[in-house]
C-alpha positions in Angstrom: 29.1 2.1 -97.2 31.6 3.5 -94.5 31.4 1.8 -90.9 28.8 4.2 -89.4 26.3 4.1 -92.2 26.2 0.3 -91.7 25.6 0.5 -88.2 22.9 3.0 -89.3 21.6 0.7 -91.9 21.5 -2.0 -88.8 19.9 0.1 -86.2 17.3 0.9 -88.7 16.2 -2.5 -89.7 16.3 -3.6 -86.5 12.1 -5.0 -85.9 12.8 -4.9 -81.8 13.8 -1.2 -82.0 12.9 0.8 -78.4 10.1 3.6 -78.8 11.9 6.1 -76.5 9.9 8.9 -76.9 6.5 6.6 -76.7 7.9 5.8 -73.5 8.6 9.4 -72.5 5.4 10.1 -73.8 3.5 7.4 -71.8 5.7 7.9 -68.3 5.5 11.8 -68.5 2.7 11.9 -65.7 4.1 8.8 -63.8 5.0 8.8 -60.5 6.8 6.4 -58.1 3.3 5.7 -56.0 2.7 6.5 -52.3 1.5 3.3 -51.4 4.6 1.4 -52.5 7.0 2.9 -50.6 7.6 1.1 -47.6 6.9 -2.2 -49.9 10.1 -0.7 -51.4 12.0 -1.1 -48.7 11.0 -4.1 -46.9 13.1 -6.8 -45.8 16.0 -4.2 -45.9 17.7 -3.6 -42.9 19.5 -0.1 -41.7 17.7 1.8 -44.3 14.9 3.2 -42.0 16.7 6.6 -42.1 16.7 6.5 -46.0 12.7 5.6 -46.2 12.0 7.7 -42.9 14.1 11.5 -44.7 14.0 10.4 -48.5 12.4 12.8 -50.8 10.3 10.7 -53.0 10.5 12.7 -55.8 14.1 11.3 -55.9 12.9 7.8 -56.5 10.6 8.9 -59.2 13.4 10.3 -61.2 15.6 7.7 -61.0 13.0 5.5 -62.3 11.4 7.2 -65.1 15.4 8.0 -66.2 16.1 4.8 -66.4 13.0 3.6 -67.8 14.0 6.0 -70.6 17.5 5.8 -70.6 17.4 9.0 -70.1 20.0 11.8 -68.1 17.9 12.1 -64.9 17.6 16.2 -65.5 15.3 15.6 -68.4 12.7 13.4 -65.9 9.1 15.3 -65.7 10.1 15.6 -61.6 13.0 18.0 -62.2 12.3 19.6 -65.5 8.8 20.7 -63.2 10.8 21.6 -60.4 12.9 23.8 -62.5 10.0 25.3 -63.7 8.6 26.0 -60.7 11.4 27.9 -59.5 12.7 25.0 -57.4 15.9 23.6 -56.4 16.4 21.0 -59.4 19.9 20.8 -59.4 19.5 19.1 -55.5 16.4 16.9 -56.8 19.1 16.0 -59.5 21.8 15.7 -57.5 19.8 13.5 -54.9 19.1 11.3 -57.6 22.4 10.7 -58.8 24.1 10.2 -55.6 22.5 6.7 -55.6 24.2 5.4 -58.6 27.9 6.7 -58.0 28.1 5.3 -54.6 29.6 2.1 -54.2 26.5 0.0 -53.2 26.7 -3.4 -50.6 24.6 -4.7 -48.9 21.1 -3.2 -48.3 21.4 -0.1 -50.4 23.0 -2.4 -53.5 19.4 -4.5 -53.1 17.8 -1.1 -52.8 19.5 -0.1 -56.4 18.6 -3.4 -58.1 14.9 -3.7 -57.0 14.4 0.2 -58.8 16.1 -1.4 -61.9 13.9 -4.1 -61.8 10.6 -1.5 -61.3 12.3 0.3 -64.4 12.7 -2.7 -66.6 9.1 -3.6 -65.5 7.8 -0.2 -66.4 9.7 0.1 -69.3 7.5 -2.9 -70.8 4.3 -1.9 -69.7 5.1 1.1 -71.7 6.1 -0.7 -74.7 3.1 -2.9 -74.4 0.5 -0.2 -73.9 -0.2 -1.7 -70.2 -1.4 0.2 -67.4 1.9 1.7 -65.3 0.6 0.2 -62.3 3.6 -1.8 -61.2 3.6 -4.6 -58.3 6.4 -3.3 -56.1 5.6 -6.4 -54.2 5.9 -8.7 -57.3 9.5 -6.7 -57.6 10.3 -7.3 -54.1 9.5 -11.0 -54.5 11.6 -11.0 -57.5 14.5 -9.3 -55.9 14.4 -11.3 -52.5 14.4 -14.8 -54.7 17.5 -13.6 -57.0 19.3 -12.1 -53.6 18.6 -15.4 -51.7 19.7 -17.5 -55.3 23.0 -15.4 -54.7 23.9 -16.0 -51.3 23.0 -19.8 -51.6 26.0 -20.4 -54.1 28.4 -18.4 -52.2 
């Protein structure tokens, strides 16, 4: 058996295998909701302009792609913007600007409270839970790791 038939062989017996297209499946109507946006952003200073001109949309891409480890392009937001005859490649675009930067500070907390989300919605998807996420179980999550951090510098 040559290298990448055993890895293969491996990936295929592996019992805690991810269900990606259950997840796509499950998260294809999701959206980030309304009513956690400024939750989202709470406790993070000088990012007022960001939550204040921020096209939602944006957030709900980034989300469901990484909740599907997924190319952002593919998420339900773009591929129906596309189809609508709308500017996808800027909804994509948008989205990906967020994860080239080089993130500090408020925007790096922004970043790792949407990975949290993802992880979070990536389970409940797995599970067969209800998508209905606690951003402010997220933020409390986030703000106890960030103030974890700063205490052992």
């Amino acid at each position: 058996m040559t290298t990448v038939e055993q890895i293969a062989a491996d990936l295929d017996a592996d019992e805690a295998r991810i269900d990606y297209a259950k997840r796509r499946r499950r998260a294809a109507s999701w959206r980030f909701p309304e009513n956690d946006w400024d939750a989202l952003f709470d406790g993070l200073p000088r990012l007022e302009r960001m939550q204040a001109m921020s096209d939602k949309r944006v957030v709900s891409a980034l989300v469901w792609a990484e909740t599907n480890q997924a190319d952002v392009s593919y998420s339900p937001i773009v591929t129906g913007v596309r189809k609508a005859g709308g500017d996808a490649l800027t909804l994509s675009a948008c989205a990906l600007n967020p994860m080239t930067l080089e993130l500090r500070g408020a925007r790096a907390r922004l970043r790792r409270r949407l990975h949290l989300y993802a992880a979070r919605l990536a389970d409940a998807c797995d599970r067969d839970q209800t998508l209905d996420i606690s951003m402010r179980d997220v933020v409390a999550e986030e703000t106890r790791a960030h103030a974890a951090t700063n205490a052992r510098k």
